[in-house]
VEXNU-106179 format. One record per residue: residue in one letter; x, y, z of N, C-alpha, C in turn. Coordinates in steps of 0.2 Angstrom, whole numbers, plus 5000, padded with zeros to 4 digits. Example, Ala and Ser with C-alpha at 12.3 -4.5 7.8 and 13.67 -1.06 7.14 Angstrom:
2
A506649725039506249785039506649845039S506449895035506849955036506450005039
// end
This chain:
250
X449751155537449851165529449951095526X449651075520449751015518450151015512X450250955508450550945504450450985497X449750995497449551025491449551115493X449551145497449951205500450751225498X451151165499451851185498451951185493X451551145488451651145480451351195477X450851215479450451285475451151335478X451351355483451951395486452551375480X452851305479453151305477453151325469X452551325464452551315460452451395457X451951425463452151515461452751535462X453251535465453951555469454351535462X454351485459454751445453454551485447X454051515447453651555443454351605441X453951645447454151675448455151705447X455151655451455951645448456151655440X455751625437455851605430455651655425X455351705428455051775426455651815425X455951815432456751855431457251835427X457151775427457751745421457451765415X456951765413456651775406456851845404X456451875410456351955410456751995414X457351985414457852015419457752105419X457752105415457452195414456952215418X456352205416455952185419455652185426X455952145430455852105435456352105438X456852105438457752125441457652085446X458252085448458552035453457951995457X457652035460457152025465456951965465X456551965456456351895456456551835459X457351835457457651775458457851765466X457651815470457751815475457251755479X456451805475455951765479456151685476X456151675470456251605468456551555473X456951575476457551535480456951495487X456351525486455951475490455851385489X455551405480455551355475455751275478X456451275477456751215477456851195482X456951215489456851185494456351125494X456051175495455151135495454851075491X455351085483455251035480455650985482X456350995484456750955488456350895493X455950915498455650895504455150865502X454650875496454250835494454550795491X454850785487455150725484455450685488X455950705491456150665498455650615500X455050665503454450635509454250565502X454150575496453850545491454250475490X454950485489455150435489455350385496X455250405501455050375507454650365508X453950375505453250345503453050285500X453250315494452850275488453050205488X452450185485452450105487452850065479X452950135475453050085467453750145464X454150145464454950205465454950215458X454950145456455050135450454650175444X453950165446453550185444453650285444X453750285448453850375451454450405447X454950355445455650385443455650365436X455050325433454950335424454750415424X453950405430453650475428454150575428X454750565431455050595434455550625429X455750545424456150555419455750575415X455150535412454850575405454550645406X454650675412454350735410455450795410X455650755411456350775410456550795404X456450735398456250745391455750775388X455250785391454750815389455050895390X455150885395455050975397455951015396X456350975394456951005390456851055383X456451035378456651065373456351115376X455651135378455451205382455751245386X456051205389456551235393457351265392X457551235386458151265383457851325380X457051325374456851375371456951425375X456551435381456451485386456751515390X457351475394457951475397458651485396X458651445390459351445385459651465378X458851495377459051535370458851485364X458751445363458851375360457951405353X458351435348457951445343457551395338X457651325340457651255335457551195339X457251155336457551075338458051075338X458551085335459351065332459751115339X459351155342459751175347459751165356X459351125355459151075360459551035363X459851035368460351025371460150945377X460050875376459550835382460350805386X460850835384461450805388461950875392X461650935392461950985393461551045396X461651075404461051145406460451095404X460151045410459751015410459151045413X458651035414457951055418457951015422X457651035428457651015436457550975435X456950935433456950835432457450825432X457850845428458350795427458450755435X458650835440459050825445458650775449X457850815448457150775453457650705452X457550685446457550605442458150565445X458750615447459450595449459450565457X458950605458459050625467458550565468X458050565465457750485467457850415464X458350425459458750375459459250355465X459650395466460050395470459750365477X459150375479458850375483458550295485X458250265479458150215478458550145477X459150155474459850125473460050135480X460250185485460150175491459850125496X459250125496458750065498458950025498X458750005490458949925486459549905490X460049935490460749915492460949905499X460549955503460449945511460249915514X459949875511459449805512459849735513X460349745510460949675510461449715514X461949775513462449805513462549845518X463149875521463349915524463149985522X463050035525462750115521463250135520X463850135519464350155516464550135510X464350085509464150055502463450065498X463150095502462650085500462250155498X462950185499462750275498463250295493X463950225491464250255485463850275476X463350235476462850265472462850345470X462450365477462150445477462850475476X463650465475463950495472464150495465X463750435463463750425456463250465452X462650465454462250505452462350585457X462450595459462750675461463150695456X463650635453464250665448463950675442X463350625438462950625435462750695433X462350735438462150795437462550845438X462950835440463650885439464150915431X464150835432464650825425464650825418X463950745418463650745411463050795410X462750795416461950835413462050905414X462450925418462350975421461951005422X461450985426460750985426460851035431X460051075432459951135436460051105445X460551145448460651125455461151075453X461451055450461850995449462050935455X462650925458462650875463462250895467X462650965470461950975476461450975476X461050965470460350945471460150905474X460650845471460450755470460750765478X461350775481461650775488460950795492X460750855492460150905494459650845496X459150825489458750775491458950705496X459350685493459650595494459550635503X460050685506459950695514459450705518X459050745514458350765517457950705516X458250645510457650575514458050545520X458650555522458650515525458650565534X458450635533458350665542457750645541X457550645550457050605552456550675550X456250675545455550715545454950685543X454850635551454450605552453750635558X453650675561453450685565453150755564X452750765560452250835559451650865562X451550905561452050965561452550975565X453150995561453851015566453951065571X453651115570453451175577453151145583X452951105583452451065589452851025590X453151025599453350975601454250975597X454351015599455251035595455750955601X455950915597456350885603456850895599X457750835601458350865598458050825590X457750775590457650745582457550825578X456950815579456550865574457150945573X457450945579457951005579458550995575X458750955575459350915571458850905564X458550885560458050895553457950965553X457651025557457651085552458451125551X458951115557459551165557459851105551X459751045550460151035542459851045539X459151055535458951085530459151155528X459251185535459351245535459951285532X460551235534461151235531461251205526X460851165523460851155516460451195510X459951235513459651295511460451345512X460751335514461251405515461751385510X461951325511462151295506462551335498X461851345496461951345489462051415489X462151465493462251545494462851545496X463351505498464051515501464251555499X464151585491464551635486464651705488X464051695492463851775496464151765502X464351725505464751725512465651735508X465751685502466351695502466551775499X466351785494466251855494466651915497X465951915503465951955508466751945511X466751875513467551865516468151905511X468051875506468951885505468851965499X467951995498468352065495467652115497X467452105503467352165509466652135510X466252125515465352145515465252215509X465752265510465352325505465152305498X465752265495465652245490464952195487X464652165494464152135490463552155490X463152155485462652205484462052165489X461952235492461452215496460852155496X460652165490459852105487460352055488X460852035487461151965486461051945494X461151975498461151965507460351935508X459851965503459251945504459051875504X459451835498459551775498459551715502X459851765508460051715515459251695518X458851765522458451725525457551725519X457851715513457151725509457251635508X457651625508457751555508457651515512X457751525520457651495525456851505524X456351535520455651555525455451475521X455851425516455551385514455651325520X456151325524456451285531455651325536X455651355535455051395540454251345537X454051345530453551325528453451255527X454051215529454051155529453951135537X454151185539454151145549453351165550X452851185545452051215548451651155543X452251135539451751045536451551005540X450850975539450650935543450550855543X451150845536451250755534450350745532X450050795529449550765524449650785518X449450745514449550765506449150825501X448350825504447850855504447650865498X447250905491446950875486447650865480X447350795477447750775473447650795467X448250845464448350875458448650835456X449150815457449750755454449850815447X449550785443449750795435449750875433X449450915436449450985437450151005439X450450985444451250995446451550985441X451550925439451950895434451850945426X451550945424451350975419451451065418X451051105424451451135425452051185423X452551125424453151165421453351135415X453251135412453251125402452751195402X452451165405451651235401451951295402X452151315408452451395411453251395406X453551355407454051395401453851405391X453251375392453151385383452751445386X452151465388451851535389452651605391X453251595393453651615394453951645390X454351565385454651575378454251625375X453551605374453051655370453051715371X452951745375452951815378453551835377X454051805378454651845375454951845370X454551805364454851795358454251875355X453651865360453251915355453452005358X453851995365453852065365454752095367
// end
């Protein structure tokens, strides 16, 4: 499975997630279930991307303007946001942001690891982790930016990950895997302090629908394969205004 595999996966699953939020009635929990594929996946591409790319800089302009770009749409459609004047670019941000935060962080990292100790060189990535938290609140907030910044730095060098398991590649899927659990805790704590009965079964589903994105990344095969680029990109502005649409007309 190549790169252009996990993007078409992730871009239907993000869809889809986004259907439920729009159209909760609808499309009921489920959706947002399967959505919880989504972001992993986008996680681990960006990771792999900025441990690639030859121009960072270049990557985290494009990363920001589609962040501004795809805000007003994305309040319209997600936020309720009936105007320009309700448009919110400091407040419930769209994933770029985070994309934008996490590859900052990322590269600030580098740059500084280069002269510095990594403990210095990683107080950044809690600056921008606070960043998404605090001022943007962007979608996924710190743990986005935490999410990414880790996944560049486990070794997921050596593809595909099913072939040839050693303790490396073992140590890279079980923390992905726990950082895909991560964001679900609410469903373990839950269950702990007011019963398993109490939580509703689909929320449970959450756990291994999530993991199948830890599953679809260990069967990549560190190629990139046809180059959309700007179709991912573009993409998500486009699917939230056909969104907005649809729900404003029905």
């Amino acid at each position: 499975m190549n790169g252009f595999a996990l993007k078409i996966i992730a871009l239907i699953t993000m869809i889809i997630d986004h259907m439920g939020v729009v159209f909760p009635e609808t499309f009921g929990f489920e959706f947002r279930v399967i959505g919880r594929i989504a972001f992993p996946i986008y996680v681990f591409l960006i990771a792999q991307g900025f441990r690639h790319t030859k121009n960072p800089i270049k990557f985290l302009a494009r990363l920001f303007a589609f962040a501004i770009i795809s805000e007003p749409v994305f309040d319209w459609a997600l936020r309720g946001a009936n105007s320009l004047g309700d448009v919110n670019f400091f407040a419930n941000t769209n994933i770029f942001y985070t994309l934008f935060l996490g590859g900052a962080a990322i590269t600030a990292y580098k740059k500084i690891r280069e002269k510095l100790h990594w403990v210095v060189a990683a107080l950044p990535v809690l600056v921008f982790a606070w960043l998404a938290e605090y001022i943007f609140t962007s979608d996924y907030g710190a743990y986005g930016v935490i999410f990414i910044f880790v996944m560049y730095l486990l070794p997921f060098d050596n593809f595909p990950l099913y072939k040839g398991i050693d303790s490396y590649k073992r140590f890279a899927i079980i923390s992905m895997a726990l950082l895909c659990l991560w964001q679900h805790e609410w469903v373990f704590t839950d269950a702990l302090f007011y019963g398993i009965a109490d939580v509703p079964p689909i929320a449970w589903m959450l756990i291994p629908v999530t993991l199948i994105s830890v599953l679809l990344v260990a069967f990549y095969n560190g190629k990139r394969g046809p180059n959309f680029k700007w179709l991912f990109y573009w993409s998500y502005p486009v699917h939230l205004v056909v969104l907005a649409v649809l729900f404003n007309l029905y």
